[in-house]
N, C-alpha and C positions, 0 to 999 in steps of 0.2 A: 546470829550471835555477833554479829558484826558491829553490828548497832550497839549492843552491851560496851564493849568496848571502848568503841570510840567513844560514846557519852564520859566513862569512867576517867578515861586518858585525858579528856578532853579537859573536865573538871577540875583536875589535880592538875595541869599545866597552866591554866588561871589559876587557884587557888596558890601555887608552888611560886608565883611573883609577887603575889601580898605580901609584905611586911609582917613579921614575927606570925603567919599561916603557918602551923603545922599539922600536916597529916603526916600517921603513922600508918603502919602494914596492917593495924587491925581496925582504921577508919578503912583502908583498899578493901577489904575484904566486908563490913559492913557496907560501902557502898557496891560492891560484885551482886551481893545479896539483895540491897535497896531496889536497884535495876531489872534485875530477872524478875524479883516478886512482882513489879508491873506488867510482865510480859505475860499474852491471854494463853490458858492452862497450863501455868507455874504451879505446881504442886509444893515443890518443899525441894531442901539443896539437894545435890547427891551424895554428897561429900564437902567435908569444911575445907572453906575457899583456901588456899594456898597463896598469900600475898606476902611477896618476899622483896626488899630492897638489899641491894648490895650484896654482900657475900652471902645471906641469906637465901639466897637463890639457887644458890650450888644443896643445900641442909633440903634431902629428901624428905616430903611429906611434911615439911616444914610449918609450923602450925604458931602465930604469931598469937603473944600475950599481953596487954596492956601492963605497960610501965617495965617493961625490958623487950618489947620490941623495937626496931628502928624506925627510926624516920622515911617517908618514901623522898626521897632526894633528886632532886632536877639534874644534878650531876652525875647518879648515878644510875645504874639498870636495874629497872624494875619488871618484876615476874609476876602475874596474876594465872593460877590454877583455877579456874571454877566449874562445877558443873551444877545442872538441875535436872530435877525429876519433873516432866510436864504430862500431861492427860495422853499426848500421843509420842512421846520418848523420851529419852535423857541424853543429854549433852553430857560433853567433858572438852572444854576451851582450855587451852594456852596460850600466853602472849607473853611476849618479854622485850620491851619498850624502853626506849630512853627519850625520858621528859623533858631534856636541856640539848647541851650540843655533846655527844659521845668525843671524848680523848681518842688521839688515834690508836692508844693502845686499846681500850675497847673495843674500836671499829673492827682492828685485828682479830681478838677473841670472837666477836658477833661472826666475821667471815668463818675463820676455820671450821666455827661451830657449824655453821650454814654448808661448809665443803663436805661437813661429817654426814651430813645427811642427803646430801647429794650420793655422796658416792656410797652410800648404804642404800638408797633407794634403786641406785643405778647394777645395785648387785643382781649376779644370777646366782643362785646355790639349791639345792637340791633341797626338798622338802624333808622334813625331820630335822633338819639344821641347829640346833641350839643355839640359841640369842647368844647366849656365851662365846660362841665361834665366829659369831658376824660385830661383837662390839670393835672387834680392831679396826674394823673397819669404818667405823664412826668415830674413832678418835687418832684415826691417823693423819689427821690434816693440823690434831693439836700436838703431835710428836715431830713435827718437822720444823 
């Protein structure tokens, strides 16, 4: 799935230096879709791609519409959800990239996010746990 990606990234940061180039979130997600259908036993998506720029990243299950979606923006972070159904399983990818050079306020946000899931990964808690009881723990690195 690797491959998906970087192809997609890869496009959109040439495409994103052309002159008056605009891709929106729902060219990202038409090209999520373009990509996997080449790949040998693609069946069909799992689920509609989730391509989100900018604040639209945070907007859960977030489902971009032509002519009131956003632009995908070299300045901004860009989130691509996709998954597919193939002959022998199904994926579910996330990524969340930035196309240009990240603000260090970004940078900021990208680490804590990244601390949040260190130290949820790093947790011990006893089985039956409720997710609801370990989110503090994934968003205490954005409390501090």
């Amino acid at each position: 799935m690797g491959l998906l990606f970087v192809n997609i990234f890869t496009g959109f940061q040439r495409r994103s230096t052309k002159p008056g180039c605009v891709i929106d979130e729902v060219d990202g997600a038409d090209k999520a879709e373009h990509f996997r259908s080449k790949q040998d036993g693609y069946v069909s998506l799992s689920f509609d791609t989730i391509s989100s720029s900018g604040g639209n990243g945070a907007v859960i299950h977030y489902k971009p519409e032509k002519g009131s979606c956003l632009q995908i923006d070299k300045d901004d972070v860009y989130l691509c959800d996709s998954g597919a159904q193939y002959v022998d399983g199904t994926t579910d990818v996330t990524r969340t990239v930035h196309l240009g050079t990240p603000s260090q306020f970004q940078k900021e946000c990208f680490t804590r996010v990244l601390m949040g899931h260190i130290d949820l990964a790093l947790a011990v808690f006893p089985p039956g746990t409720k997710g609801t009881c370990l989110d503090c723990l994934a968003r205490r690195p954005l409390w501090m």
